[in-house]
PDBQT receptor file of N, H, CA, C and O in Angstrom, charges set to zero:
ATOM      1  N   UNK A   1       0.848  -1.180   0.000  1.00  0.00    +0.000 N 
ATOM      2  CA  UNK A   1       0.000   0.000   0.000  1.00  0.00    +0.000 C 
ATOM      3  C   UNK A   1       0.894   1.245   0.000  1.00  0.00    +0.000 C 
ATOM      4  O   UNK A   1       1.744   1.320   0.887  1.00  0.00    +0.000 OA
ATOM      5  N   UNK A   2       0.771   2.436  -1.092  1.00  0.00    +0.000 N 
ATOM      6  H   UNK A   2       0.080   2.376  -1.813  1.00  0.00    +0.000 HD
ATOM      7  CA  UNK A   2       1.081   3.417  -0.757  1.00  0.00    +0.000 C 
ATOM      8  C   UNK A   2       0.960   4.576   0.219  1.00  0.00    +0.000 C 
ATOM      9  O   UNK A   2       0.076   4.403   1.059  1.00  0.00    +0.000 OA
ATOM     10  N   UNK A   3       1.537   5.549   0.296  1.00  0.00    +0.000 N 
ATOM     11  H   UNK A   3       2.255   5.689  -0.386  1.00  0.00    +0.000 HD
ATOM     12  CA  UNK A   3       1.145   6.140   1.479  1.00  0.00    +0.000 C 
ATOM     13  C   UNK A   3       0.132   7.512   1.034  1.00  0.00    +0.000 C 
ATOM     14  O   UNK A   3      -0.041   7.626  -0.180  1.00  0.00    +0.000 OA
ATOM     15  N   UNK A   4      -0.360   8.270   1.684  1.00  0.00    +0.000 N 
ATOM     16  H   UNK A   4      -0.220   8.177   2.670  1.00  0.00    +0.000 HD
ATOM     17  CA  UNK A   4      -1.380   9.307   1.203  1.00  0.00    +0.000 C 
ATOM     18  C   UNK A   4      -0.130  10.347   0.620  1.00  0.00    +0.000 C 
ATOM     19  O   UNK A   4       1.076  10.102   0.672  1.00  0.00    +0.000 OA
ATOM     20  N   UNK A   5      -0.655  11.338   0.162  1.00  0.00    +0.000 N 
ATOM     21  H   UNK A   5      -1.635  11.536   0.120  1.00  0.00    +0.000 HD
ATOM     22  CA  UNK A   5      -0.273  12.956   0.313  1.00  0.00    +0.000 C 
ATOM     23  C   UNK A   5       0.280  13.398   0.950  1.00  0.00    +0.000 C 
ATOM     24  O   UNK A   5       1.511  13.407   0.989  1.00  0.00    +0.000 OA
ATOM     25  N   UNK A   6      -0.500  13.928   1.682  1.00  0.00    +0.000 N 
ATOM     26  H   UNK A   6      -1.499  13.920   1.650  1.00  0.00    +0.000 HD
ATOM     27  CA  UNK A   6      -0.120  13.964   3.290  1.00  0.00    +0.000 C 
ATOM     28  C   UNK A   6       1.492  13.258   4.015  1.00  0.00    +0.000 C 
ATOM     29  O   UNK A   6       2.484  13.863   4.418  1.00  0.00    +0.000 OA
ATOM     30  N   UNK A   7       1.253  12.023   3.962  1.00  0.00    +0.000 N 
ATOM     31  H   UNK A   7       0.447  11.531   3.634  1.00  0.00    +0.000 HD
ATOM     32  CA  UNK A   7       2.017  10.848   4.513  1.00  0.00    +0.000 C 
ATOM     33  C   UNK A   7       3.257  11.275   3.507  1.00  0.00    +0.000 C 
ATOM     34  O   UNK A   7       4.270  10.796   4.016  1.00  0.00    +0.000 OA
ATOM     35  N   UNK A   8       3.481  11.732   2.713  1.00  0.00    +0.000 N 
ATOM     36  H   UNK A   8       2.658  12.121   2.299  1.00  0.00    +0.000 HD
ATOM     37  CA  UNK A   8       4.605  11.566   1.223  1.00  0.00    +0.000 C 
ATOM     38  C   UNK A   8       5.269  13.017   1.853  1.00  0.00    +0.000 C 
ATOM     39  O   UNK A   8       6.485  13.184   1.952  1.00  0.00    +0.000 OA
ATOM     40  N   UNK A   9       4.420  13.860   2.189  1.00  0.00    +0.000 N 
ATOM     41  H   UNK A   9       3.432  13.723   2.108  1.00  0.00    +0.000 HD
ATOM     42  CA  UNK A   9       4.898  15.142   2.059  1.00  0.00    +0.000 C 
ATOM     43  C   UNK A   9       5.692  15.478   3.980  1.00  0.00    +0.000 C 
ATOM     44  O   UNK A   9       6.462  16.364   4.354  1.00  0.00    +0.000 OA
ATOM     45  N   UNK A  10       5.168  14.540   4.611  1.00  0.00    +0.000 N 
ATOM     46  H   UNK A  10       4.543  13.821   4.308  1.00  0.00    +0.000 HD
ATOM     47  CA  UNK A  10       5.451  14.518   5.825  1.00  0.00    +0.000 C 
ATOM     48  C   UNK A  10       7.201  13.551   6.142  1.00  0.00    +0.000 C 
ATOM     49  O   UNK A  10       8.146  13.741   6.908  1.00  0.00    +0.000 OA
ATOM     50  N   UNK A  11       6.823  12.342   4.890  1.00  0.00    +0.000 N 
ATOM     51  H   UNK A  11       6.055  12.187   4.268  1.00  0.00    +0.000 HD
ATOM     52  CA  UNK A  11       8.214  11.926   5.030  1.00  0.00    +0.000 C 
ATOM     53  C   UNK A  11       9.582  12.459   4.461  1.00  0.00    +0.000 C 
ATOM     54  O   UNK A  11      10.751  12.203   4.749  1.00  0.00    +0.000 OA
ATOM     55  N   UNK A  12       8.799  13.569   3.247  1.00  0.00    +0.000 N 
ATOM     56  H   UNK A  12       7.850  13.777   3.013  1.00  0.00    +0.000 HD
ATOM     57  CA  UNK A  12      10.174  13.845   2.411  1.00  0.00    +0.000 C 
ATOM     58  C   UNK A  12      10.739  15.278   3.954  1.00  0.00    +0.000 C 
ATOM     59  O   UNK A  12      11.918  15.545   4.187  1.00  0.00    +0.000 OA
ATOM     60  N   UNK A  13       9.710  15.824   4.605  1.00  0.00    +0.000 N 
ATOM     61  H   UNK A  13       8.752  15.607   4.416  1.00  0.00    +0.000 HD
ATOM     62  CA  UNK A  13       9.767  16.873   5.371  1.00  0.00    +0.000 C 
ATOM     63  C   UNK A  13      11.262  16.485   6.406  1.00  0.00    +0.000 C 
ATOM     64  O   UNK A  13      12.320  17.112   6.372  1.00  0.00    +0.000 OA
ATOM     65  N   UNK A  14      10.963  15.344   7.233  1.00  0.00    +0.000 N 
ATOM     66  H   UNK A  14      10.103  14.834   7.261  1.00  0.00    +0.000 HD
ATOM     67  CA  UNK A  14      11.516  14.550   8.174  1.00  0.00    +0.000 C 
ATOM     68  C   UNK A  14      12.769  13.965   7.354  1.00  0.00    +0.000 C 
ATOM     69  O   UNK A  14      13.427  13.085   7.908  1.00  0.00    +0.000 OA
ATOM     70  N   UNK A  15      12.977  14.206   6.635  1.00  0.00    +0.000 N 
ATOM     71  H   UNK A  15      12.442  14.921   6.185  1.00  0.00    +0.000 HD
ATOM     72  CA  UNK A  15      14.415  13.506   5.836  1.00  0.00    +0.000 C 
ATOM     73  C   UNK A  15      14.285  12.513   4.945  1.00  0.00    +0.000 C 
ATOM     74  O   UNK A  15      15.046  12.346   3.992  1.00  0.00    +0.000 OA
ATOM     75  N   UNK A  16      13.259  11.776   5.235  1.00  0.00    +0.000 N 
ATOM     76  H   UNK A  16      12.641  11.912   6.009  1.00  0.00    +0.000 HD
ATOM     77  CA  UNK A  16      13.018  10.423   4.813  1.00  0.00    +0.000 C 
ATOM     78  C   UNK A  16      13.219  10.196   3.269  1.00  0.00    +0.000 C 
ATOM     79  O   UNK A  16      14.231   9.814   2.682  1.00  0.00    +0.000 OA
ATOM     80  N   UNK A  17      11.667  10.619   2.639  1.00  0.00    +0.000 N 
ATOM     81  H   UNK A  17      10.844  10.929   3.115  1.00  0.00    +0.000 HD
ATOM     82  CA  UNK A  17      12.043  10.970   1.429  1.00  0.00    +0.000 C 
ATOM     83  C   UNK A  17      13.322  11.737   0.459  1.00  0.00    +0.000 C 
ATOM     84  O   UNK A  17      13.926  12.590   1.109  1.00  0.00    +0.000 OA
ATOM     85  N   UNK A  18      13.745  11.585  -0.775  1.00  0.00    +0.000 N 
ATOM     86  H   UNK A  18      13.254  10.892  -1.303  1.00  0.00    +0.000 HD
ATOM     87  CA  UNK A  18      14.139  12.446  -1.299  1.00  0.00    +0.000 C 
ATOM     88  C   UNK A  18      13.862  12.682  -2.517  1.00  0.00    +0.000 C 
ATOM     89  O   UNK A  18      13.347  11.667  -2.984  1.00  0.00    +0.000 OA
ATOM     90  N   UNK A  19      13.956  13.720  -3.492  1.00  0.00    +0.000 N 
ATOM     91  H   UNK A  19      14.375  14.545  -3.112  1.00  0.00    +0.000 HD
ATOM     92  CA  UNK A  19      13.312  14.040  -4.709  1.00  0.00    +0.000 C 
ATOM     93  C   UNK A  19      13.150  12.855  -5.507  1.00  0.00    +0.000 C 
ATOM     94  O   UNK A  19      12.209  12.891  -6.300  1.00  0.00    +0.000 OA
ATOM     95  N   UNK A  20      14.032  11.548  -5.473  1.00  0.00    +0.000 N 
ATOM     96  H   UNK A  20      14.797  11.518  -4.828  1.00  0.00    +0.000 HD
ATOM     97  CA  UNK A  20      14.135  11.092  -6.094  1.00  0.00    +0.000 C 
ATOM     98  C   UNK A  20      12.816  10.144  -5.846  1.00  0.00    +0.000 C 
ATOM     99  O   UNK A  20      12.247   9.705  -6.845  1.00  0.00    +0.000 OA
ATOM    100  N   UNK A  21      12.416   9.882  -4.803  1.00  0.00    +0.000 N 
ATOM    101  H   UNK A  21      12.878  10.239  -3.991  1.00  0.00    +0.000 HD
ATOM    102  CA  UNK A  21      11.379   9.217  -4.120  1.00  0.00    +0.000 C 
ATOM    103  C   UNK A  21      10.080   9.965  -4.325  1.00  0.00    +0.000 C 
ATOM    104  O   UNK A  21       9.027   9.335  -4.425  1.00  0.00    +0.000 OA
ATOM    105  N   UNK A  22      10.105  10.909  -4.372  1.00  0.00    +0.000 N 
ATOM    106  H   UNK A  22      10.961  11.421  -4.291  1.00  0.00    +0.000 HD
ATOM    107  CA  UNK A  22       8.894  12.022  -4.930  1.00  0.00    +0.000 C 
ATOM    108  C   UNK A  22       8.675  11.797  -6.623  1.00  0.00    +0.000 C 
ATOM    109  O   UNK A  22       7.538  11.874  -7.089  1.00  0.00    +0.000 OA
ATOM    110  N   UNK A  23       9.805  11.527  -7.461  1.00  0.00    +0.000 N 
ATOM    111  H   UNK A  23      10.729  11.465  -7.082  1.00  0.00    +0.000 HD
ATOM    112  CA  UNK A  23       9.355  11.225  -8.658  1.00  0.00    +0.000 C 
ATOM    113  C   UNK A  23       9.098  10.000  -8.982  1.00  0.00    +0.000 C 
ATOM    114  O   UNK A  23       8.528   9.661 -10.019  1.00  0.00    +0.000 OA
ATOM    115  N   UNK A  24       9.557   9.167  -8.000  1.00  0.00    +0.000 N 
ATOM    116  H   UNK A  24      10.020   9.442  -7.157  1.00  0.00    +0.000 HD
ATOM    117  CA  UNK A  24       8.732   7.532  -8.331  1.00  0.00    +0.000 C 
ATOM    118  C   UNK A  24       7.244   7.679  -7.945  1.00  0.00    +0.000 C 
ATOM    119  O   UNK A  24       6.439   6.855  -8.380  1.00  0.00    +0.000 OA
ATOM    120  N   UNK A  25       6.893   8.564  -7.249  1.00  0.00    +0.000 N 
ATOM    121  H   UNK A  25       7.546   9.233  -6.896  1.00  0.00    +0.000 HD
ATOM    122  CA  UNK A  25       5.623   8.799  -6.794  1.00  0.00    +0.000 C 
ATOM    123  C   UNK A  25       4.968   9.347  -7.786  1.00  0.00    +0.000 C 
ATOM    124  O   UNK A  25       4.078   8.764  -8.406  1.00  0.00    +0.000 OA
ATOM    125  N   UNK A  26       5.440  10.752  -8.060  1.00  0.00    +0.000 N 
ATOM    126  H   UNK A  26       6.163  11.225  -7.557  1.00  0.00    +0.000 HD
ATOM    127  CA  UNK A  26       4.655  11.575  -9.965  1.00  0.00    +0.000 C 
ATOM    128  C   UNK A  26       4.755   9.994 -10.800  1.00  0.00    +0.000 C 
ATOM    129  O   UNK A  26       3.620   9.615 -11.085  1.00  0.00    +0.000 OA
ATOM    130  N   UNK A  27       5.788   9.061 -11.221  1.00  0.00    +0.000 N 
ATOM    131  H   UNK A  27       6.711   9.369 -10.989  1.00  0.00    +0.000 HD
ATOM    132  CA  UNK A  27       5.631   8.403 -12.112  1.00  0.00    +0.000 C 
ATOM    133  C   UNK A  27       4.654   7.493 -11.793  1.00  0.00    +0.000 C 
ATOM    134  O   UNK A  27       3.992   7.213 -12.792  1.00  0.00    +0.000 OA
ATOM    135  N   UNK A  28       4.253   6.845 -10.674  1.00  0.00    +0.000 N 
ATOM    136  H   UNK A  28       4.791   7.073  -9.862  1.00  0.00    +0.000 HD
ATOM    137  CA  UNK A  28       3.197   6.194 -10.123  1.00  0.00    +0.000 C 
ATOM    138  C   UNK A  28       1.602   6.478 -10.054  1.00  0.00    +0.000 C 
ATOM    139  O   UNK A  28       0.708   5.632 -10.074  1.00  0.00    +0.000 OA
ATOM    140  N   UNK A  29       1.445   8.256  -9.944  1.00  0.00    +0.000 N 
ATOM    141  H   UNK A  29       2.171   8.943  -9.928  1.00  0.00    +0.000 HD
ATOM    142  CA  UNK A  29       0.354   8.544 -10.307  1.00  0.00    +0.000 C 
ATOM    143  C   UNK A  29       0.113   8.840  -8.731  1.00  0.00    +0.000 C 
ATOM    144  O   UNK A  29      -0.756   9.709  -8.676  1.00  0.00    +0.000 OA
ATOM    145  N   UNK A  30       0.500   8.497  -7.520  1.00  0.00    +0.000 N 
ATOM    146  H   UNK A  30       1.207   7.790  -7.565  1.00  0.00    +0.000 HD
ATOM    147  CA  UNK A  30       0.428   9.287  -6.291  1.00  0.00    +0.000 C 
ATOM    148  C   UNK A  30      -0.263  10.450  -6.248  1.00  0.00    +0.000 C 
ATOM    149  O   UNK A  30      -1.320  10.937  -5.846  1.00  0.00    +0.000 OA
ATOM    150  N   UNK A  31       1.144  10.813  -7.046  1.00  0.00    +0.000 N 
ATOM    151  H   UNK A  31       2.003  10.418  -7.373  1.00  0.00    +0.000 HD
ATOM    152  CA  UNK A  31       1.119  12.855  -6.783  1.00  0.00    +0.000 C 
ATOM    153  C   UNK A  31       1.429  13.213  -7.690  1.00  0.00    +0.000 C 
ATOM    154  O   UNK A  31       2.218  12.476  -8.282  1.00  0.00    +0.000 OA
ATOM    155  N   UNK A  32       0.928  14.892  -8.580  1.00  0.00    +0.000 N 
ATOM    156  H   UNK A  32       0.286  15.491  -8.099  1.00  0.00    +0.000 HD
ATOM    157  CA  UNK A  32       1.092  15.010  -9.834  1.00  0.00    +0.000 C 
ATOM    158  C   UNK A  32       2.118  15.675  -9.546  1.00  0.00    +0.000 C 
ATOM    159  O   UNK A  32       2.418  15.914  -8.376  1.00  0.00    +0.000 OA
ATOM    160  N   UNK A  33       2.947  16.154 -10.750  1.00  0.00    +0.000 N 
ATOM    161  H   UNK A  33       2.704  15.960 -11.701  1.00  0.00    +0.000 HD
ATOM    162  CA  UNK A  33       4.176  17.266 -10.809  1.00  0.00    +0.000 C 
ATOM    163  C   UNK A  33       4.284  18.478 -10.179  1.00  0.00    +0.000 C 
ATOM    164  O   UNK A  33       5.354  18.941  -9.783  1.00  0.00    +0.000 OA
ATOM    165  N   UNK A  34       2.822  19.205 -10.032  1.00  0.00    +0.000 N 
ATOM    166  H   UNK A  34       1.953  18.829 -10.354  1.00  0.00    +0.000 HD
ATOM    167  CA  UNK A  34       2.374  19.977  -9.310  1.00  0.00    +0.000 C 
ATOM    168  C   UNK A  34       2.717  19.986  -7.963  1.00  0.00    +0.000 C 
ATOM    169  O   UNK A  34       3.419  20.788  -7.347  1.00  0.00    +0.000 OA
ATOM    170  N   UNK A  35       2.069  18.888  -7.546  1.00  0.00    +0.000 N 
ATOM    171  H   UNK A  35       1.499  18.237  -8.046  1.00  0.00    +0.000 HD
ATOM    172  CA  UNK A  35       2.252  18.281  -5.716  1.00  0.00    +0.000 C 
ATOM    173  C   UNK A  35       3.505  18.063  -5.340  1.00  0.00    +0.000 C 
ATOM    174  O   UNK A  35       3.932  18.435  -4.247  1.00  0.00    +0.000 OA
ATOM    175  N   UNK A  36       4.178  17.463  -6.181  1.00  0.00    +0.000 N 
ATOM    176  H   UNK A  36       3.831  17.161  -7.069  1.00  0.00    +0.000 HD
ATOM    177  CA  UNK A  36       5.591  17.271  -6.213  1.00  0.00    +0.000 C 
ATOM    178  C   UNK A  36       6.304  18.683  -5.654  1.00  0.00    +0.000 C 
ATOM    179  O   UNK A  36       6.895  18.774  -4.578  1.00  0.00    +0.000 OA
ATOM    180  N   UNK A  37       6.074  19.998  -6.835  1.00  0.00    +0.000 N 
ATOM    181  H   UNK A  37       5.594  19.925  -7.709  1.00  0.00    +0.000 HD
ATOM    182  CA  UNK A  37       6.915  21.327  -6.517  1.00  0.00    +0.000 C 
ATOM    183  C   UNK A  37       6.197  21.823  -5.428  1.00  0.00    +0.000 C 
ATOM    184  O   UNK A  37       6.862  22.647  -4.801  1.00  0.00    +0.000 OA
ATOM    185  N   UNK A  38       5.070  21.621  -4.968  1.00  0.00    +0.000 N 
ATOM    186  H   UNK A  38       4.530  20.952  -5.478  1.00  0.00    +0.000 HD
ATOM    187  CA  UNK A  38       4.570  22.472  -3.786  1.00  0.00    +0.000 C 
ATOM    188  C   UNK A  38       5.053  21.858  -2.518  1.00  0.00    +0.000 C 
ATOM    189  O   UNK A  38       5.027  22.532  -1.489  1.00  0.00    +0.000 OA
ATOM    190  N   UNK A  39       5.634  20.231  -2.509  1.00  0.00    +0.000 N 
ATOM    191  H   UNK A  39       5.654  19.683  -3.346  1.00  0.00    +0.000 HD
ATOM    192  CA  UNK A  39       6.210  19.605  -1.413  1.00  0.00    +0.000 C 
ATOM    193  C   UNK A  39       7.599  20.047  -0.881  1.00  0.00    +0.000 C 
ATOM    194  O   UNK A  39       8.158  20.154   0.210  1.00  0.00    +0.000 OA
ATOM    195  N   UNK A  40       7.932  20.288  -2.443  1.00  0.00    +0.000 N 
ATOM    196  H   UNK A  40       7.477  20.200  -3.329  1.00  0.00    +0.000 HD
ATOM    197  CA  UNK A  40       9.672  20.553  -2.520  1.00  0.00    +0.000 C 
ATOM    198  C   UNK A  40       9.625  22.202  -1.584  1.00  0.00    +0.000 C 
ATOM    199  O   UNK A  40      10.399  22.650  -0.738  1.00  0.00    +0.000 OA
ATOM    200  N   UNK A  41       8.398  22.762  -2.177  1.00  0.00    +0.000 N 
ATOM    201  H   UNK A  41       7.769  22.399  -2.864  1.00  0.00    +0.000 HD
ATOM    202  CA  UNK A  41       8.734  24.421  -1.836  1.00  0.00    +0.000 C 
ATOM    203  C   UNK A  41       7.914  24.461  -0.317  1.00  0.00    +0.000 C 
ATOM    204  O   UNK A  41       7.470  25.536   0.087  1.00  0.00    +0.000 OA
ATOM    205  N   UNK A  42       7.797  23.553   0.261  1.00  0.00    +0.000 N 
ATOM    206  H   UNK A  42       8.157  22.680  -0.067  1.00  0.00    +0.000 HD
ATOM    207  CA  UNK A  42       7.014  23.848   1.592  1.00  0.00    +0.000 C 
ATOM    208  C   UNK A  42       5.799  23.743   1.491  1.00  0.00    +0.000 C 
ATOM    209  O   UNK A  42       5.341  23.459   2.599  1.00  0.00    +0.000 OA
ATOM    210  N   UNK A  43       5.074  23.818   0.784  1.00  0.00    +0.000 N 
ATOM    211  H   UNK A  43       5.445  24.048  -0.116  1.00  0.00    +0.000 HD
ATOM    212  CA  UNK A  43       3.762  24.421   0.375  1.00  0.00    +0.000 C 
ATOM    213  C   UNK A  43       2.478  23.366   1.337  1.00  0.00    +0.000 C 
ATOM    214  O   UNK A  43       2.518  22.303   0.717  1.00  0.00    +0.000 OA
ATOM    215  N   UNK A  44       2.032  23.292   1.829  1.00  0.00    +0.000 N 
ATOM    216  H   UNK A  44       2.000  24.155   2.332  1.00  0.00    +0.000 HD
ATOM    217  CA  UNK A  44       1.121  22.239   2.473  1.00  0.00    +0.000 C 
ATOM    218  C   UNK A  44       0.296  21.766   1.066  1.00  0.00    +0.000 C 
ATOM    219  O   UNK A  44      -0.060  22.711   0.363  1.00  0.00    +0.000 OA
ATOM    220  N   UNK A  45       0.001  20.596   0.645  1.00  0.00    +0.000 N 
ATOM    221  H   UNK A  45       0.290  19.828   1.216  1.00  0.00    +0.000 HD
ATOM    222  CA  UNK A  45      -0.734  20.226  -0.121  1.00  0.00    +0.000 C 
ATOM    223  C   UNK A  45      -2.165  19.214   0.633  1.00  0.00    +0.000 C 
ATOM    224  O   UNK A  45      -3.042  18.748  -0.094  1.00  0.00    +0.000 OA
TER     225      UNK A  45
């Protein structure tokens, strides 16, 4: 199971994630490209 929005944007926050893990997610259909730059820039999605 994937994780939500939320859950994606909370792990890249905490270190966990990294961009590179955010675009297996856009390529997966998760999160669009959009969600992606608003995670990168802080943005709460």
């Amino acid at each position: 199971m994937f994780p939500s929005k939320s859950d994606i944007q909370f792990f890249y926050e905490m270190g966990i994630y990294t961009e590179v893990d955010l675009d297996f997610y856009v390529s997966y259909g998760t999160i669009t490209e959009e969600e992606k730059e608003q995670i990168i820039g802080g943005y709460r999605i």
